[in-house]
C-alpha positions, -999 to +999 in steps of 0.1 A: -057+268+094-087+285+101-124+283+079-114+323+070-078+313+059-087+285+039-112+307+024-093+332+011-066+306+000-095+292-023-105+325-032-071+327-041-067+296-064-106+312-080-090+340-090-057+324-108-082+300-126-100+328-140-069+347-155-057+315-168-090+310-186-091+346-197-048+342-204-063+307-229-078+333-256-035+340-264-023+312-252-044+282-252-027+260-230-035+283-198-072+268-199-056+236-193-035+245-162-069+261-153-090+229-155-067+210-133-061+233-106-106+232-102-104+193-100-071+191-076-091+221-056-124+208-053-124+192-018-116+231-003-145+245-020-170+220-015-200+238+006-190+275+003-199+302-023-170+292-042-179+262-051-203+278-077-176+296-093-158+263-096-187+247-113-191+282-139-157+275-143-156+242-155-185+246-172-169+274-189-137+251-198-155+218-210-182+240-234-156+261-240-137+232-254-166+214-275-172+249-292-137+254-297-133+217-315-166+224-333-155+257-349-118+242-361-140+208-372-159+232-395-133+263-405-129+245-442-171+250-447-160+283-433-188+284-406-164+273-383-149+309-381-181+326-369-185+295-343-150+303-330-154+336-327-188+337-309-172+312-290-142+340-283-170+361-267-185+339-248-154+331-230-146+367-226-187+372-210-181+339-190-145+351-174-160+387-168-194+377-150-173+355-129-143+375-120-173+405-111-190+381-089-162+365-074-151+407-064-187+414-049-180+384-034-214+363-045-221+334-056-228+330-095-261+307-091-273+285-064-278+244-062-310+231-064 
Protein backbone atom coordinates (compact mmCIF):
# COMPACT_ATOMS: atom_id res chain seq x y z
CA UNK A 1 0.00 0.00 0.00
CA UNK A 2 1.08 3.18 -1.06
CA UNK A 3 1.86 6.58 1.52
CA UNK A 4 -1.41 8.16 -0.47
CA UNK A 5 -3.55 5.00 0.17
CA UNK A 6 -2.72 4.59 3.63
CA UNK A 7 -3.51 8.12 3.89
CA UNK A 8 -6.76 8.25 2.90
CA UNK A 9 -7.50 4.98 4.82
CA UNK A 10 -6.53 7.06 8.08
CA UNK A 11 -8.42 9.86 6.85
CA UNK A 12 -10.95 7.42 6.70
CA UNK A 13 -10.85 6.00 10.26
CA UNK A 14 -10.57 10.37 11.31
CA UNK A 15 -13.70 10.80 9.90
CA UNK A 16 -15.68 7.72 11.55
CA UNK A 17 -14.07 8.83 14.92
CA UNK A 18 -15.55 12.16 14.63
CA UNK A 19 -19.20 10.93 13.90
CA UNK A 20 -18.96 8.54 16.67
CA UNK A 21 -17.91 11.36 18.97
CA UNK A 22 -20.57 13.61 17.56
CA UNK A 23 -23.18 10.13 17.50
CA UNK A 24 -21.97 10.00 21.85
CA UNK A 25 -24.23 13.29 22.54
CA UNK A 26 -27.47 10.34 21.85
CA UNK A 27 -25.84 7.57 22.39
CA UNK A 28 -22.98 7.68 24.72
CA UNK A 29 -21.34 4.61 24.15
CA UNK A 30 -20.16 5.78 20.44
CA UNK A 31 -17.41 7.96 22.26
CA UNK A 32 -16.06 4.80 23.47
CA UNK A 33 -15.78 2.85 20.16
CA UNK A 34 -14.31 6.24 19.15
CA UNK A 35 -11.45 6.34 21.72
CA UNK A 36 -10.31 2.92 20.88
CA UNK A 37 -10.23 3.07 17.19
CA UNK A 38 -7.49 6.52 17.91
CA UNK A 39 -5.29 4.19 20.21
CA UNK A 40 -5.51 0.89 17.86
CA UNK A 41 -4.83 3.65 14.91
CA UNK A 42 -2.16 5.55 16.13
CA UNK A 43 0.93 3.94 14.54
CA UNK A 44 -0.69 5.01 10.78
CA UNK A 45 -0.95 8.49 11.76
CA UNK A 46 2.16 9.04 13.51
CA UNK A 47 4.01 12.00 11.43
CA UNK A 48 1.29 13.23 9.11
CA UNK A 49 -1.42 16.04 9.52
CA UNK A 50 -3.55 13.57 10.96
CA UNK A 51 -1.98 12.88 13.71
CA UNK A 52 -3.21 16.27 15.21
CA UNK A 53 -6.65 15.42 14.66
CA UNK A 54 -5.99 12.25 16.64
CA UNK A 55 -4.52 14.18 19.48
CA UNK A 56 -7.93 16.92 19.35
CA UNK A 57 -9.66 13.92 19.35
CA UNK A 58 -8.54 12.32 22.31
CA UNK A 59 -8.23 15.30 23.97
CA UNK A 60 -11.75 15.84 23.14
CA UNK A 61 -12.78 12.30 24.54
CA UNK A 62 -10.77 12.23 27.92
CA UNK A 63 -11.92 16.14 28.94
CA UNK A 64 -14.94 15.32 27.49
CA UNK A 65 -15.22 12.57 30.01
CA UNK A 66 -13.93 14.38 33.22
CA UNK A 67 -16.58 17.20 32.47
CA UNK A 68 -19.10 14.64 31.83
CA UNK A 69 -18.40 12.75 35.47
CA UNK A 70 -18.07 16.21 37.00
CA UNK A 71 -21.50 17.57 35.88
CA UNK A 72 -23.47 14.04 36.99
CA UNK A 73 -21.05 14.21 40.42
CA UNK A 74 -22.78 17.52 40.98
CA UNK A 75 -26.50 17.34 39.29
CA UNK A 76 -28.06 16.87 43.10
CA UNK A 77 -26.30 20.68 43.99
CA UNK A 78 -27.90 21.20 40.65
CA UNK A 79 -24.78 22.95 39.12
CA UNK A 80 -24.04 19.86 37.64
CA UNK A 81 -26.70 20.57 34.90
CA UNK A 82 -25.19 23.81 33.57
CA UNK A 83 -21.64 21.81 33.67
CA UNK A 84 -23.19 19.13 31.45
CA UNK A 85 -24.64 21.22 29.30
CA UNK A 86 -21.72 23.58 28.58
CA UNK A 87 -20.05 20.50 28.35
CA UNK A 88 -22.80 19.41 25.43
CA UNK A 89 -21.36 22.48 23.54
CA UNK A 90 -18.22 22.04 23.79
CA UNK A 91 -18.37 18.72 22.31
CA UNK A 92 -20.51 19.88 19.57
CA UNK A 93 -17.54 23.14 18.89
CA UNK A 94 -14.78 20.41 19.42
CA UNK A 95 -16.48 17.74 16.60
CA UNK A 96 -17.23 20.77 14.26
CA UNK A 97 -13.76 22.56 14.25
CA UNK A 98 -12.33 19.26 13.56
CA UNK A 99 -14.53 17.68 11.02
CA UNK A 100 -14.05 21.47 9.12
CA UNK A 101 -10.40 21.05 9.30
CA UNK A 102 -10.17 17.59 8.65
CA UNK A 103 -12.40 18.78 5.01
CA UNK A 104 -9.89 21.70 4.24
CA UNK A 105 -7.66 19.18 4.84
CA UNK A 106 -5.30 21.03 7.63
CA UNK A 107 -3.99 20.28 10.46
CA UNK A 108 -5.79 21.52 13.80
CA UNK A 109 -2.52 22.88 15.61
CA UNK A 110 1.11 22.06 15.26
CA UNK A 111 3.79 20.19 17.78
CA UNK A 112 6.10 22.15 19.37
Amino acid sequence: MNQFETDQNSKKYTYAVYILQALSIVVLFTALIGIIINYIKDEDVEGTWLQSHFIWQKNTFWYGLLWTLLGVMTTFLLVGYAVLGIAMIWLIYRVAKGWIYLVDGKELYREQ
